[in-house]
N, C-alpha and C positions, 0 to 999 in steps of 0.2 A: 517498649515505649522509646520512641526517639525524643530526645530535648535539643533545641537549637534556641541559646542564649547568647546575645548580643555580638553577633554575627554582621561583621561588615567588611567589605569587599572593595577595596581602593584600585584605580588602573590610575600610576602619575598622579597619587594626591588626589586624585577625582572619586568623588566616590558614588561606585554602582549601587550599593544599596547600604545601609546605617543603621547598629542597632536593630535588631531582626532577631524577636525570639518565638518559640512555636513549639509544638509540641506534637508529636503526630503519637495515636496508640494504634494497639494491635489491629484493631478492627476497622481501623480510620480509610475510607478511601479519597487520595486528593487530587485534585487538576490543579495544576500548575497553570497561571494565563498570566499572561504577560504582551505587549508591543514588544516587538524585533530589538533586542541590545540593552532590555531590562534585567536581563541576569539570570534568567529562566534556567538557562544550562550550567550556569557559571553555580546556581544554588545547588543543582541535582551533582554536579561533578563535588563538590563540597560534602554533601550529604552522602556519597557512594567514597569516600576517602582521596580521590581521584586530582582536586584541586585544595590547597589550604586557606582557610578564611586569612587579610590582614587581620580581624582580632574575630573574637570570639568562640563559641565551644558548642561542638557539636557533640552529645552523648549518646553513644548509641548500645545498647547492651550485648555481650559479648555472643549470645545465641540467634543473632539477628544478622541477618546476610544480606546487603543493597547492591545490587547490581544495577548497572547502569548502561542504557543503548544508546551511543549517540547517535545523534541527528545526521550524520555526513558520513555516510560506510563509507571506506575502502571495497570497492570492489575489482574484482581481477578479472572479471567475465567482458568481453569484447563484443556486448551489444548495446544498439543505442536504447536510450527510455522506450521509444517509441516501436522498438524490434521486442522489447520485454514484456512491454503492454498486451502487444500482439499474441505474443503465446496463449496468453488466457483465451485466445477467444479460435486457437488453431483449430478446434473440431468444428467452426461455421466455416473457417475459409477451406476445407476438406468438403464438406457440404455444401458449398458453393462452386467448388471445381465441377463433383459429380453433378450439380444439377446444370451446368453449363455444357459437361462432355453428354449429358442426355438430352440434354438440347439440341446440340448439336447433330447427334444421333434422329433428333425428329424433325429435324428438318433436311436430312439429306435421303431419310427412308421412302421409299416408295408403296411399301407392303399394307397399306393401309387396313387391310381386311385381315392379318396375321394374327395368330393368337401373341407371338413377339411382341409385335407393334403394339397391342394394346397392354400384354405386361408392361411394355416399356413406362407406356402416358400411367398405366397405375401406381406405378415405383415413382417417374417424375411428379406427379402429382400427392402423394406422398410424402416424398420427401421434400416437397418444396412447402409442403404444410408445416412439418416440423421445423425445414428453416426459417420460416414466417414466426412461428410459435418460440423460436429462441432468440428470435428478435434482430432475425437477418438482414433487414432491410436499414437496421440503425447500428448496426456495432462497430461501425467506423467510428463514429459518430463518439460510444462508449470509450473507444480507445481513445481518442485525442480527449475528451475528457479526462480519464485516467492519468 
């Protein structure tokens, strides 16, 4: 069981939250909601030992471990959001190459009557079911969402 008793959080005399006491038990699952600049993180970094209240008392018993992720990683990787997004979705644009380079392949072939040529349209057609089926026509679409 955590106890958080009268818990208050001044920036410059201003104070982000007042009096604030709570209880959370073992079994307790909570969401935190808040507007931008309520104290959301400013509570969890308090509650993780991370930030100190101006007053109040946080107890937390000694077999209890709070970890905390903030919101703002450091990261060391030299891609953009939009190059990171994209990976999730690398096995449709591999899927979309081959069905372009077999495209390509039917429209420059001549052998219309080959047993090739027709593997060929079985495989392109095919596999353009499965890209269709993993939702190739919109995962742009996904990613700029993302």
């Amino acid at each position: 069981m955590i106890s958080v008793e009268g818990l208050t959080v001044e920036f410059n005399a201003t104070p982000l939250f007042e009096d604030v006491g709570y209880v959370i038990n073992k079994k307790d699952r909570i969401a935190l909601v808040g507007k931008n600049g309520a104290g959301k993180s400013t509570m969890l970094k308090i509650l993780a030992g991370m930030q100190t209240p101006t007053r109040g008392v946080v107890a937390t018993p000694k077999d209890v471990t709070i970890g905390y992720l903030p919101q703002v990683m450091i990261l060391s990787d030299s891609r953009t959001v939009m190059e990171e997004a994209e990976l999730a979705f690398e096995h449709i644009f591999r899927l979309q190459a081959d069905l372009e380079r077999m495209n390509q392949q039917l429209a420059e072939r001549t052998d219309y009557e080959s047993e090739e040529y027709h593997q060929l349209i079985d495989r392109f057609t095919h596999e353009n079911d499965r890209f269709l089926m993993m939702g190739g026509t919109n995962f742009q679409a996904e990613i700029e969402r993302t």
